[in-house]
HTML snippet that shows the backbone in 3Dmol.js (N, CA, C, O; Angstrom):
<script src="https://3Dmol.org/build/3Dmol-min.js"></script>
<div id="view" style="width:600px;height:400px;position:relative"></div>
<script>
const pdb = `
ATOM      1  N   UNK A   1      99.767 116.003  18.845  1.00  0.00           N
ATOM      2  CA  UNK A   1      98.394 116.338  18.558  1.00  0.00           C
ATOM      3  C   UNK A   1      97.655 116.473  19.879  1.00  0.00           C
ATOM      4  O   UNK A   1      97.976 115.867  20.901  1.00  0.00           O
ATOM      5  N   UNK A   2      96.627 117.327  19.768  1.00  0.00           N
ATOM      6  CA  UNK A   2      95.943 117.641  21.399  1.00  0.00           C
ATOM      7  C   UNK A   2      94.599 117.655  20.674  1.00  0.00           C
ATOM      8  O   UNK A   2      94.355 117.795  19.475  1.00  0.00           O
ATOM      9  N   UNK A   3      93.599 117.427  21.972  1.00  0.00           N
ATOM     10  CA  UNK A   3      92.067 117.035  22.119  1.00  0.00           C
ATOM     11  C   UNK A   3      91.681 118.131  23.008  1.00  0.00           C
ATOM     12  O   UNK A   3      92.170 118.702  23.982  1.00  0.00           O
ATOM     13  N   UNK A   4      90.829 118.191  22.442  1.00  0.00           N
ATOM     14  CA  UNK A   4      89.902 118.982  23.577  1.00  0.00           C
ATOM     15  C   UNK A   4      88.357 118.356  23.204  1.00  0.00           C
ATOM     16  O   UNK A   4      88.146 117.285  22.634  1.00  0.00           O
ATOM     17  N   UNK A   5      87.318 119.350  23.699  1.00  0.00           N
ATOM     18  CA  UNK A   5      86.311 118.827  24.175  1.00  0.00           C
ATOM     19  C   UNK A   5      85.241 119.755  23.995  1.00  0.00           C
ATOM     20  O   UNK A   5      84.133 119.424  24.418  1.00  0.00           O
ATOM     21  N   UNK A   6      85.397 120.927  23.404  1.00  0.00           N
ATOM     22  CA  UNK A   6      84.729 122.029  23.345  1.00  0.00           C
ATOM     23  C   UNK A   6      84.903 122.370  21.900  1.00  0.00           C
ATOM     24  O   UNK A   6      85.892 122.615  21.209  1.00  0.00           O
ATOM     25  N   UNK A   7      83.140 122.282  21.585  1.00  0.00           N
ATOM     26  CA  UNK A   7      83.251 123.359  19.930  1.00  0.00           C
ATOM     27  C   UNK A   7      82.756 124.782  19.983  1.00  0.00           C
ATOM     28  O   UNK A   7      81.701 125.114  20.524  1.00  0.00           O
ATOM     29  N   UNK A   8      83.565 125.565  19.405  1.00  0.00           N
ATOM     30  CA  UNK A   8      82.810 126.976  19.435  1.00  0.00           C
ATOM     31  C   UNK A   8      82.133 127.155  18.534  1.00  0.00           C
ATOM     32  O   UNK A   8      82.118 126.393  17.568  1.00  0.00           O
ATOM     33  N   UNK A   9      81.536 128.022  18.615  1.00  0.00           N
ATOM     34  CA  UNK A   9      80.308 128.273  17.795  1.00  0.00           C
ATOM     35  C   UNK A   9      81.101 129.469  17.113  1.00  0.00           C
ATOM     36  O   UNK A   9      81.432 130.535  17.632  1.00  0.00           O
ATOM     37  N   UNK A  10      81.331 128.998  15.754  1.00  0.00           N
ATOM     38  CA  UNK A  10      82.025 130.042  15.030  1.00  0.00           C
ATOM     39  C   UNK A  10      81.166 129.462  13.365  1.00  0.00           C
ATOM     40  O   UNK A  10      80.591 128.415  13.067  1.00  0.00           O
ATOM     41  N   UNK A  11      81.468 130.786  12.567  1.00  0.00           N
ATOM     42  CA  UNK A  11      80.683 131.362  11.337  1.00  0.00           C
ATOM     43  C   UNK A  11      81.876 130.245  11.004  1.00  0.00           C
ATOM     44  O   UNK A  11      82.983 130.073  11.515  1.00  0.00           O
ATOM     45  N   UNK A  12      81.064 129.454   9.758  1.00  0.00           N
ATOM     46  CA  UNK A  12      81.985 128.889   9.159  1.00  0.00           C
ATOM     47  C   UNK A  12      81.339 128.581   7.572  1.00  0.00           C
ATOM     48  O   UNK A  12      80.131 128.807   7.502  1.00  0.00           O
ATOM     49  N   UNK A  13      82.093 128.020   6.100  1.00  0.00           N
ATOM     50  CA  UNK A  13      81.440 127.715   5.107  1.00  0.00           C
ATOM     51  C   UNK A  13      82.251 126.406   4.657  1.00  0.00           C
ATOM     52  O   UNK A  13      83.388 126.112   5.026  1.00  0.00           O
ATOM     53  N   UNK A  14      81.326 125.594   3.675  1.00  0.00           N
ATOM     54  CA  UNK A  14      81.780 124.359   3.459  1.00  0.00           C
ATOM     55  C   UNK A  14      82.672 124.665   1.856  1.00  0.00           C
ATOM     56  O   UNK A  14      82.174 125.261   0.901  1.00  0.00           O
ATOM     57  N   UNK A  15      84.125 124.063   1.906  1.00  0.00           N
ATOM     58  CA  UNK A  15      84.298 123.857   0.864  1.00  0.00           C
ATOM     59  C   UNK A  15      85.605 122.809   0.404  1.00  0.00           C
ATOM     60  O   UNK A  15      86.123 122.044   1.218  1.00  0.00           O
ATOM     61  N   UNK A  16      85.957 122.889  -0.752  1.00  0.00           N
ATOM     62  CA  UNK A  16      86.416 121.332  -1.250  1.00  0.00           C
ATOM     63  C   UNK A  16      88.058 121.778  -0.811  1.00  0.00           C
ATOM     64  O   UNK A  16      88.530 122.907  -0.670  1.00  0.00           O
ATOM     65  N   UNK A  17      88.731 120.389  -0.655  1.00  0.00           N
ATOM     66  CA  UNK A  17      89.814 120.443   0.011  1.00  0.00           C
ATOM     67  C   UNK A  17      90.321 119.465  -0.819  1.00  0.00           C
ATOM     68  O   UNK A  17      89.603 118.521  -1.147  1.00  0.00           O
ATOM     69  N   UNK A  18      91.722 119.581  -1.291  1.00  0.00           N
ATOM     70  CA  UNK A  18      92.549 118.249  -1.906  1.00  0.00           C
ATOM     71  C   UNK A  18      93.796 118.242  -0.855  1.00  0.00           C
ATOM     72  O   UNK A  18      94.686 119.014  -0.498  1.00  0.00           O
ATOM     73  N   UNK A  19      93.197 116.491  -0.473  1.00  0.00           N
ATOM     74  CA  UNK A  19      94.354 116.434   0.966  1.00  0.00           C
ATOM     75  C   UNK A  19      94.432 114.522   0.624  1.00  0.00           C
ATOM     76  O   UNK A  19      93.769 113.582   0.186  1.00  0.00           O
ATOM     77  N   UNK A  20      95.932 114.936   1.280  1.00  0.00           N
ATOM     78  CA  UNK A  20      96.614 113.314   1.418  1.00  0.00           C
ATOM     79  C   UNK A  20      96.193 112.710   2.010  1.00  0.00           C
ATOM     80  O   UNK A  20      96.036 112.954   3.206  1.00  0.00           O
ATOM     81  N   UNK A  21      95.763 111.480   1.346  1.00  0.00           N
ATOM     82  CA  UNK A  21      94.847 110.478   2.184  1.00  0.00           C
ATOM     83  C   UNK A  21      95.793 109.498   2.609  1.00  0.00           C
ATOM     84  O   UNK A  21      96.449 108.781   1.854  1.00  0.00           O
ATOM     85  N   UNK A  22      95.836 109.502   4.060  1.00  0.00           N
ATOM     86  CA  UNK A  22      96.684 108.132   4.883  1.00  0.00           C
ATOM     87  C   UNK A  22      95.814 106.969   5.196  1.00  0.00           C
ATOM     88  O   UNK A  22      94.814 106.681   4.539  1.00  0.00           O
ATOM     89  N   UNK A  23      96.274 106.269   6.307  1.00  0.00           N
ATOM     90  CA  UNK A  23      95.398 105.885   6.508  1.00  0.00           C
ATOM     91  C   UNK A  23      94.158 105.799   7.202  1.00  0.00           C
ATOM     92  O   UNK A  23      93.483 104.775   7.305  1.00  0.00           O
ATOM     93  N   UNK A  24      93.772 107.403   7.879  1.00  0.00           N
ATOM     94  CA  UNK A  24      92.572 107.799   8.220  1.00  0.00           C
ATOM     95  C   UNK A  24      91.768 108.367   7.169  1.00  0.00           C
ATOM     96  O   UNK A  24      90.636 108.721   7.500  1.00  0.00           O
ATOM     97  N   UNK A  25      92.248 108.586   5.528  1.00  0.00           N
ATOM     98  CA  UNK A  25      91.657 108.835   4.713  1.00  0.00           C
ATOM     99  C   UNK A  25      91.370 110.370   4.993  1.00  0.00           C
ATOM    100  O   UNK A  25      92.428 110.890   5.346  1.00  0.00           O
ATOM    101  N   UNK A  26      90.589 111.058   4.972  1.00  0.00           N
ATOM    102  CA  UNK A  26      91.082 112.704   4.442  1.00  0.00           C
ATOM    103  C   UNK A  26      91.933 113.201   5.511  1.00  0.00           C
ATOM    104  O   UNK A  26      91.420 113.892   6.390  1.00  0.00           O
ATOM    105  N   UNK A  27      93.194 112.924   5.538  1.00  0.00           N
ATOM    106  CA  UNK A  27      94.122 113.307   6.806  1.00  0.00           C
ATOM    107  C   UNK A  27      94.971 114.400   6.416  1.00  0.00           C
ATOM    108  O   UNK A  27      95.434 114.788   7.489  1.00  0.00           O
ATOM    109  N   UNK A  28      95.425 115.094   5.535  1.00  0.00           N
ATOM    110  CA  UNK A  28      96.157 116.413   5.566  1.00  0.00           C
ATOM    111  C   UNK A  28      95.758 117.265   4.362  1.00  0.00           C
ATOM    112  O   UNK A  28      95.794 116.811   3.219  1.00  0.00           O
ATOM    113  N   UNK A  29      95.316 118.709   4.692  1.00  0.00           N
ATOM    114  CA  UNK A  29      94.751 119.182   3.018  1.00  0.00           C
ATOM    115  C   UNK A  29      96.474 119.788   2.376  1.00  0.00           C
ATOM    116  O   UNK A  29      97.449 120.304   2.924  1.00  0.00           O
ATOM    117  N   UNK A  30      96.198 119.450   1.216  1.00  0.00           N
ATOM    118  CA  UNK A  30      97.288 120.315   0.125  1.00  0.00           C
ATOM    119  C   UNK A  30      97.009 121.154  -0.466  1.00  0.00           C
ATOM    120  O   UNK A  30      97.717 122.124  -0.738  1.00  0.00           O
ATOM    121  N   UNK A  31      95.370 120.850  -0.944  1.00  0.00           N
ATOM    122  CA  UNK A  31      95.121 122.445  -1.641  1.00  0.00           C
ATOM    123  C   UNK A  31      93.565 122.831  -1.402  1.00  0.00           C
ATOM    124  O   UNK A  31      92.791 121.899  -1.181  1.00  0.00           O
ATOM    125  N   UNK A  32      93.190 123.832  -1.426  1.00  0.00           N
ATOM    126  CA  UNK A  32      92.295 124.291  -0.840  1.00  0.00           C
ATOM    127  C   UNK A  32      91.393 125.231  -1.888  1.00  0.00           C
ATOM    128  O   UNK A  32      91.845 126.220  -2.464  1.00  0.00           O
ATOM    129  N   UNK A  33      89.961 124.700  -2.026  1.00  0.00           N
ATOM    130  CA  UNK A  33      89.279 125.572  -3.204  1.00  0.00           C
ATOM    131  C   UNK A  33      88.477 126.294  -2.270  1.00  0.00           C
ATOM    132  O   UNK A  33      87.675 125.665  -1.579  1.00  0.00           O
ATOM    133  N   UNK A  34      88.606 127.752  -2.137  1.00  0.00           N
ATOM    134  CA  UNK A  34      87.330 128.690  -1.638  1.00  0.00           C
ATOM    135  C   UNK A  34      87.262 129.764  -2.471  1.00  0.00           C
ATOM    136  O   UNK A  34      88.075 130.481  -3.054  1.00  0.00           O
ATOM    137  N   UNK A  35      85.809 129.667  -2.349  1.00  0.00           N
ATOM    138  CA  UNK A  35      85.242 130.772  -3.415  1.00  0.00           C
ATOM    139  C   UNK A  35      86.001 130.788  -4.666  1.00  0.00           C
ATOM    140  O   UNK A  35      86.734 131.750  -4.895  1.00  0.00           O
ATOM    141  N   UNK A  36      85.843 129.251  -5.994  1.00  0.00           N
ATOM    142  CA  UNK A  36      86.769 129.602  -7.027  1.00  0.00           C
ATOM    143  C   UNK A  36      88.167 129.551  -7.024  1.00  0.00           C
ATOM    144  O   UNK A  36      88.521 128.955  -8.041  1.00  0.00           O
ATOM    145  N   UNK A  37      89.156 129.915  -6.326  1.00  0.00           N
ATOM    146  CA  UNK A  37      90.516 130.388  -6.170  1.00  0.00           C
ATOM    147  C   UNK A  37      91.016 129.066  -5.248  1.00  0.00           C
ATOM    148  O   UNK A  37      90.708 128.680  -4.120  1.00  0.00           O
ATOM    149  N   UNK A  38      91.787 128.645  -6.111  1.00  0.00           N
ATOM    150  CA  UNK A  38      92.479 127.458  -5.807  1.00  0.00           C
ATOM    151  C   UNK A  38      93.834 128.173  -4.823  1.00  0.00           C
ATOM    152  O   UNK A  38      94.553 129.135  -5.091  1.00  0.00           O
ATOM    153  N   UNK A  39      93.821 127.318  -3.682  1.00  0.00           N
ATOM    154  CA  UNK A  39      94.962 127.644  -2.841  1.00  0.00           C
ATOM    155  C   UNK A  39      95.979 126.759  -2.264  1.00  0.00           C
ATOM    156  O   UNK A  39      95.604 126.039  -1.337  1.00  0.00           O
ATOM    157  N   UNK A  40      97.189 126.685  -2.644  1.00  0.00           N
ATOM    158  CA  UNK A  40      98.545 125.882  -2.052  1.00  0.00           C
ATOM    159  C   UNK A  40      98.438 126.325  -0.865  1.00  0.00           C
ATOM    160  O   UNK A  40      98.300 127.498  -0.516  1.00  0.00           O
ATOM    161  N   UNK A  41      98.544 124.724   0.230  1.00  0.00           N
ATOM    162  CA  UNK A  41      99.079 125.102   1.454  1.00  0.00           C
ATOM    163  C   UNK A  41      99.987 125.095   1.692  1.00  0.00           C
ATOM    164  O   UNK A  41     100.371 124.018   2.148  1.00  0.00           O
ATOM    165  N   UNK A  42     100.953 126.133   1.599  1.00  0.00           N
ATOM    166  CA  UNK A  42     102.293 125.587   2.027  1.00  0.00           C
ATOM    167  C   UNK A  42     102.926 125.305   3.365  1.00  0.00           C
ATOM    168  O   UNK A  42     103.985 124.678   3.390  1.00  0.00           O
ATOM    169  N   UNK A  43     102.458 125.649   4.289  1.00  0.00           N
ATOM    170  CA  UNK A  43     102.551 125.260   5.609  1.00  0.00           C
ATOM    171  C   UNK A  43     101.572 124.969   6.602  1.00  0.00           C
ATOM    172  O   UNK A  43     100.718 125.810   6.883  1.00  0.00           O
ATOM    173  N   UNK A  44     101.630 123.453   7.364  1.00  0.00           N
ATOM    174  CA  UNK A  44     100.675 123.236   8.264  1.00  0.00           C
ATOM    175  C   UNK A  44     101.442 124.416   9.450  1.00  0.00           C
ATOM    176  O   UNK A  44     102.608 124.783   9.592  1.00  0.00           O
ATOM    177  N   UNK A  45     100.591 124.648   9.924  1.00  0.00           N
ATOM    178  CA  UNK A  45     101.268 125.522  11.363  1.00  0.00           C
ATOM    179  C   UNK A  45     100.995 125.278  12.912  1.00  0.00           C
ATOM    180  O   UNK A  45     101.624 125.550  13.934  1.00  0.00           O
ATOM    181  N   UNK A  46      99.366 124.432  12.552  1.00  0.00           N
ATOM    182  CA  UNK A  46      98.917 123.763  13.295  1.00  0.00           C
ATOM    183  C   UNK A  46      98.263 122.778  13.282  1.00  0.00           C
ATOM    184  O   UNK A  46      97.547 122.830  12.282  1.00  0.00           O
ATOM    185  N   UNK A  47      98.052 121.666  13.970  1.00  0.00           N
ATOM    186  CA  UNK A  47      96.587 120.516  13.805  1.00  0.00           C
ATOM    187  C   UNK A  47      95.987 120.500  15.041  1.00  0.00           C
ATOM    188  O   UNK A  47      96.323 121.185  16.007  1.00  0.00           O
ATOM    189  N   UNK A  48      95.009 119.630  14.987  1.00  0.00           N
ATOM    190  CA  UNK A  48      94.777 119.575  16.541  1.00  0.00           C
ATOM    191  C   UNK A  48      93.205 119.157  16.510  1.00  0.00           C
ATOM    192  O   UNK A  48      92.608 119.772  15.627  1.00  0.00           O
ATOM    193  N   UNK A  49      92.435 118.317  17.209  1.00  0.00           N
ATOM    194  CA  UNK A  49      91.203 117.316  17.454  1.00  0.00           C
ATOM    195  C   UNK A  49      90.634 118.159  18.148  1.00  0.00           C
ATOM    196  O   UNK A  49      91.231 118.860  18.965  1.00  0.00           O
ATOM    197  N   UNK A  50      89.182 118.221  17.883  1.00  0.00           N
ATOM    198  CA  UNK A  50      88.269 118.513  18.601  1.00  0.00           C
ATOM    199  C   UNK A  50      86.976 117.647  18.818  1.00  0.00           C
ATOM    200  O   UNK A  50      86.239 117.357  17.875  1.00  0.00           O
ATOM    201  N   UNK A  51      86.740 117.250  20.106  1.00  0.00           N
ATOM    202  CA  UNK A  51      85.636 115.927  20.226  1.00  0.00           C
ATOM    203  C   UNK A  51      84.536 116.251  21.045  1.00  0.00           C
ATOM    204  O   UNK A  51      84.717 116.723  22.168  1.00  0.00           O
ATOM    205  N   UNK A  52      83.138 115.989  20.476  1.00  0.00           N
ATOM    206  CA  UNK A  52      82.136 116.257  21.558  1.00  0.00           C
ATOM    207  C   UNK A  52      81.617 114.415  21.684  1.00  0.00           C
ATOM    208  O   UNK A  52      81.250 113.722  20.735  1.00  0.00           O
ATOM    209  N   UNK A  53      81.724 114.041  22.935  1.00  0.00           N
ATOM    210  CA  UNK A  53      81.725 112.262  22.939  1.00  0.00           C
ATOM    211  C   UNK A  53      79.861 112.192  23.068  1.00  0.00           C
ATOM    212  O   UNK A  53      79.059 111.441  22.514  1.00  0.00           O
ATOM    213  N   UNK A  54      79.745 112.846  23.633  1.00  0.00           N
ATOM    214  CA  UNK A  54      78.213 112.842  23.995  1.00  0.00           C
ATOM    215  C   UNK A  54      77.588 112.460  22.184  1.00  0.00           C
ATOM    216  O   UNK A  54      77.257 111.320  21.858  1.00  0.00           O
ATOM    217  N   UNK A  55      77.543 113.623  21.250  1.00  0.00           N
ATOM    218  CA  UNK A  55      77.274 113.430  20.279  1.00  0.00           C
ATOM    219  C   UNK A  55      78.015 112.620  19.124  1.00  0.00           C
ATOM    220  O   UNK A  55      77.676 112.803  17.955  1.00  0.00           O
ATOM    221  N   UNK A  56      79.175 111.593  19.502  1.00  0.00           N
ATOM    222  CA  UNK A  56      80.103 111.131  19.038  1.00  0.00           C
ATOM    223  C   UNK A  56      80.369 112.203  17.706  1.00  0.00           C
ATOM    224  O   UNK A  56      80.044 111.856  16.571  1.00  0.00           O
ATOM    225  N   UNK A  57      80.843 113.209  17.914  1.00  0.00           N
ATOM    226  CA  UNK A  57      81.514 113.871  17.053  1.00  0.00           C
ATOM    227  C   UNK A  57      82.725 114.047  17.055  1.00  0.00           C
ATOM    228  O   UNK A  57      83.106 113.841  18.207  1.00  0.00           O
ATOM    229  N   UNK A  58      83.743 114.374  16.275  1.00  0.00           N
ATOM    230  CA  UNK A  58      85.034 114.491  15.863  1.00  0.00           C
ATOM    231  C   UNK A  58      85.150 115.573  14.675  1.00  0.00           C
ATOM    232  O   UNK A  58      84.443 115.342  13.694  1.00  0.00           O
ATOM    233  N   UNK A  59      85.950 116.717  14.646  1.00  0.00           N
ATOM    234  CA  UNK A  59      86.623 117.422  14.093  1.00  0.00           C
ATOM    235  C   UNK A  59      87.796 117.129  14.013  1.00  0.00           C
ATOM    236  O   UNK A  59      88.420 116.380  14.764  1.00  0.00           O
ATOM    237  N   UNK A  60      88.206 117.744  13.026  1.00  0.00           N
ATOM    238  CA  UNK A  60      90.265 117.700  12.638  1.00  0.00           C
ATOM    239  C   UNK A  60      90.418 118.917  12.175  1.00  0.00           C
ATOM    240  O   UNK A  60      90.125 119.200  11.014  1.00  0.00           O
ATOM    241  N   UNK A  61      90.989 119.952  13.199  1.00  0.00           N
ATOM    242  CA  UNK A  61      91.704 121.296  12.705  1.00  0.00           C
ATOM    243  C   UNK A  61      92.963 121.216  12.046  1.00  0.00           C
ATOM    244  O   UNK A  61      93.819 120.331  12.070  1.00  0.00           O
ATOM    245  N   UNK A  62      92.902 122.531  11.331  1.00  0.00           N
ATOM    246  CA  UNK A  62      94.361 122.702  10.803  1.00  0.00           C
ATOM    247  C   UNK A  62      94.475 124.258  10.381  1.00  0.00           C
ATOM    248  O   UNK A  62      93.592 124.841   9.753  1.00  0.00           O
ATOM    249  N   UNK A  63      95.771 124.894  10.842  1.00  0.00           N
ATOM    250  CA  UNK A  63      95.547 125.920  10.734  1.00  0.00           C
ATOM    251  C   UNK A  63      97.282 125.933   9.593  1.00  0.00           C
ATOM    252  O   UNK A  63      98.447 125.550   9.704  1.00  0.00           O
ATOM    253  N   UNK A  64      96.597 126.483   8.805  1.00  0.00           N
ATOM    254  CA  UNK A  64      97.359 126.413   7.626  1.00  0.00           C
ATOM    255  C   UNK A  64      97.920 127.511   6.790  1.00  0.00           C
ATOM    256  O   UNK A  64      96.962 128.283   6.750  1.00  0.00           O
ATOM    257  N   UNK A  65      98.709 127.965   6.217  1.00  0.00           N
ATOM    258  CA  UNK A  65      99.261 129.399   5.313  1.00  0.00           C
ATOM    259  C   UNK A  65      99.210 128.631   3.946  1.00  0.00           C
ATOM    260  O   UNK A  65      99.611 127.502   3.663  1.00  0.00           O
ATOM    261  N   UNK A  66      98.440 129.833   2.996  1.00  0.00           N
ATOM    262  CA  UNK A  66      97.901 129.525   1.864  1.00  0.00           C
ATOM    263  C   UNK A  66      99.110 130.182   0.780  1.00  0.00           C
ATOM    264  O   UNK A  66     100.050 130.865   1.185  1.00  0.00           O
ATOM    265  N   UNK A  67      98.938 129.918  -0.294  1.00  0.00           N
ATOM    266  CA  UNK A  67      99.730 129.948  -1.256  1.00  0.00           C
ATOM    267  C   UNK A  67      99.634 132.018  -1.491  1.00  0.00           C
ATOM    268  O   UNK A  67     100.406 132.891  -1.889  1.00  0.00           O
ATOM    269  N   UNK A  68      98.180 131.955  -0.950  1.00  0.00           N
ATOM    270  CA  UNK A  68      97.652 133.464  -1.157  1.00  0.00           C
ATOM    271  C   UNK A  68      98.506 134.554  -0.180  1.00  0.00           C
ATOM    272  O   UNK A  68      98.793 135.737  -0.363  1.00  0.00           O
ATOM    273  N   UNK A  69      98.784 133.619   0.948  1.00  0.00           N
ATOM    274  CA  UNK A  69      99.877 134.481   2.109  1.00  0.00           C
ATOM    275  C   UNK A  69      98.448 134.792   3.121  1.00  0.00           C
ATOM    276  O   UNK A  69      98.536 135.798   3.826  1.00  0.00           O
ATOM    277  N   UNK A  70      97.650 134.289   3.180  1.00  0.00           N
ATOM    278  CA  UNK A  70      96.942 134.523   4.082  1.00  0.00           C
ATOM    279  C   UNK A  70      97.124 132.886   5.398  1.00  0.00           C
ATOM    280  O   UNK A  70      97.418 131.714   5.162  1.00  0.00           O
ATOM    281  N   UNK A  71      96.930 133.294   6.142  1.00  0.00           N
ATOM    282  CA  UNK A  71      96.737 132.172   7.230  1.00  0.00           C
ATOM    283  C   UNK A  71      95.109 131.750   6.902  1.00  0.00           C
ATOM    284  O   UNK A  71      94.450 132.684   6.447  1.00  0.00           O
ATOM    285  N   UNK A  72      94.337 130.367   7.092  1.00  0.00           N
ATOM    286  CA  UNK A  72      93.634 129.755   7.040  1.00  0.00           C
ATOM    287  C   UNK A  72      92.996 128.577   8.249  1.00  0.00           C
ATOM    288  O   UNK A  72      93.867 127.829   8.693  1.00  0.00           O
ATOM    289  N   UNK A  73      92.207 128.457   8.556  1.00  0.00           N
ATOM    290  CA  UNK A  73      91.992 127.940   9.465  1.00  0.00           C
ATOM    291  C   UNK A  73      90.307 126.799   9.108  1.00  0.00           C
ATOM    292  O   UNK A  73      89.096 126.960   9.260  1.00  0.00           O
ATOM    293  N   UNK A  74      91.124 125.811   8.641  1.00  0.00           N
ATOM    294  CA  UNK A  74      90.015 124.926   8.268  1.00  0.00           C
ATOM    295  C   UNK A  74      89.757 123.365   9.014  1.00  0.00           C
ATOM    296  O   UNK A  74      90.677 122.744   9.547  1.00  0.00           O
ATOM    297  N   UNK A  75      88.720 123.000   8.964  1.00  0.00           N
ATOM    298  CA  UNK A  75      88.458 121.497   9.753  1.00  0.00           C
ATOM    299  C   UNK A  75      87.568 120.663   8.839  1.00  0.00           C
ATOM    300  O   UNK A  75      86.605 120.983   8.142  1.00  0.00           O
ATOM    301  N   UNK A  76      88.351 119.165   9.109  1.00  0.00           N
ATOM    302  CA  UNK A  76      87.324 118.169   8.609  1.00  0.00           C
ATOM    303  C   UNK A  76      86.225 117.654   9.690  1.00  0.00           C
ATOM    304  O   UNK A  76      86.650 117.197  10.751  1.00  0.00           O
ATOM    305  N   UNK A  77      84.865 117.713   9.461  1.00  0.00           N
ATOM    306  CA  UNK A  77      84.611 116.828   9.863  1.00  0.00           C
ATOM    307  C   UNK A  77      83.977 115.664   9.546  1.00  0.00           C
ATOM    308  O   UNK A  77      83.449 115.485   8.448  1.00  0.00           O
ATOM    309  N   UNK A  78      83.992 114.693  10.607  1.00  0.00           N
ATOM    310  CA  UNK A  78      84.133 113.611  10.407  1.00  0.00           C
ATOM    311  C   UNK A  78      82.239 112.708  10.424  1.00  0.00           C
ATOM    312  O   UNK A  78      81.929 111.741   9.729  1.00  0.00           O
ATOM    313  N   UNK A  79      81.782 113.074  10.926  1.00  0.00           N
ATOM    314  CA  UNK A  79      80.226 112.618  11.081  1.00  0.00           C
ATOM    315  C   UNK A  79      80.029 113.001  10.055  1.00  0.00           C
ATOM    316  O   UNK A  79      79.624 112.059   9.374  1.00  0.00           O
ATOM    317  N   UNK A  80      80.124 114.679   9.007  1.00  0.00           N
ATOM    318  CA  UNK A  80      79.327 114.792   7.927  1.00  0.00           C
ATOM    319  C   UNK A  80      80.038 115.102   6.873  1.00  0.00           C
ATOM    320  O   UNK A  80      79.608 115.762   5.927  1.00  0.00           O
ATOM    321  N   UNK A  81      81.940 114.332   7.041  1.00  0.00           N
ATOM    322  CA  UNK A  81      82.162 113.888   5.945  1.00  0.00           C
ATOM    323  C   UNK A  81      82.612 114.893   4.818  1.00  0.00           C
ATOM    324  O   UNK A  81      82.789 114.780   3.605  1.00  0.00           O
ATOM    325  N   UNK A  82      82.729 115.978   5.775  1.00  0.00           N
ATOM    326  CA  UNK A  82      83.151 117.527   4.907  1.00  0.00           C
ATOM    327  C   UNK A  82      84.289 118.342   5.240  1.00  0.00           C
ATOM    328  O   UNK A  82      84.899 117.891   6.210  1.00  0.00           O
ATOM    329  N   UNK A  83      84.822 119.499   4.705  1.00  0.00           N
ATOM    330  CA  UNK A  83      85.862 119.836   4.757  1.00  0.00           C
ATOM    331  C   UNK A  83      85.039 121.651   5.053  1.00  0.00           C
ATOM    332  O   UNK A  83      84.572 122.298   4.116  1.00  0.00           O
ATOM    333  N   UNK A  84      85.044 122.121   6.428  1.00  0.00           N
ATOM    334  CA  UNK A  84      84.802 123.564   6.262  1.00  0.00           C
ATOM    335  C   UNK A  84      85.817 124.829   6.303  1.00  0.00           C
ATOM    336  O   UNK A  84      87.018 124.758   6.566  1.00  0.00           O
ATOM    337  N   UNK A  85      85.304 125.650   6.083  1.00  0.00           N
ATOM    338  CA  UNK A  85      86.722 126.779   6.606  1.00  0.00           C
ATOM    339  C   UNK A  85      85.952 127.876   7.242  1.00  0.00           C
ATOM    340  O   UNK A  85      84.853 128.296   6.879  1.00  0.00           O
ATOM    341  N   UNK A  86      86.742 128.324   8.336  1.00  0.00           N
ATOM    342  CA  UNK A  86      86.451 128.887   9.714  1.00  0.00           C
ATOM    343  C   UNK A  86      86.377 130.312   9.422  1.00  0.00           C
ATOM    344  O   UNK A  86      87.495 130.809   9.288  1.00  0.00           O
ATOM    345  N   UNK A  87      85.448 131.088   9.288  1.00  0.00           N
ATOM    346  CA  UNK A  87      85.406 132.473   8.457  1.00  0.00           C
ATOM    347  C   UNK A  87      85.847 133.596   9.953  1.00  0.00           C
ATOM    348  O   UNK A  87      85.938 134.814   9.804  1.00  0.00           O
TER     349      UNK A  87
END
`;
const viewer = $3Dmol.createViewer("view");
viewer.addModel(pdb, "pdb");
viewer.setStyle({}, {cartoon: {color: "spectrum"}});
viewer.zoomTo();
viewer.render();
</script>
């Protein structure tokens, strides 16, 4: 897993995620609801942290292939407790 330190400013929308809770609690999604259309992830392809310390923030990427055959690219975060996807 890798950190960085930089968020981009990218278009993004909030939506619901069903993911295995370890013990960081929302730690890997399995299925993915956007817009209606329920989606299997079948492959993580990537993860990876993103931290701004100043604002104690934390993200959790994951770049993921959907049941739809599209690649996906969604993050939790962690201050507000939500699950977005990276448009």
């Amino acid at each position: 897993m890798s950190y960085s330190i930089l968020f981009k400013d990218m278009p993004e929308e909030k939506i619901e995620v069903l993911a295995y809770s370890g013990y960081r609690g929302e730690e890997t999604p399995r299925t993915i609801l956007l817009r209606g259309e329920r989606i299997e992830v079948t492959e993580i392809l990537k993860q990876w942290d993103e931290e701004r310390f100043e604002e104690r923030e934390r993200k959790r990427f994951f770049k993921v292939k959907g049941s739809d055959g599209f690649v996906h690219k969604i993050y939790y975060d962690e201050k507000m407790m939500g699950w977005f996807h990276v448009v």
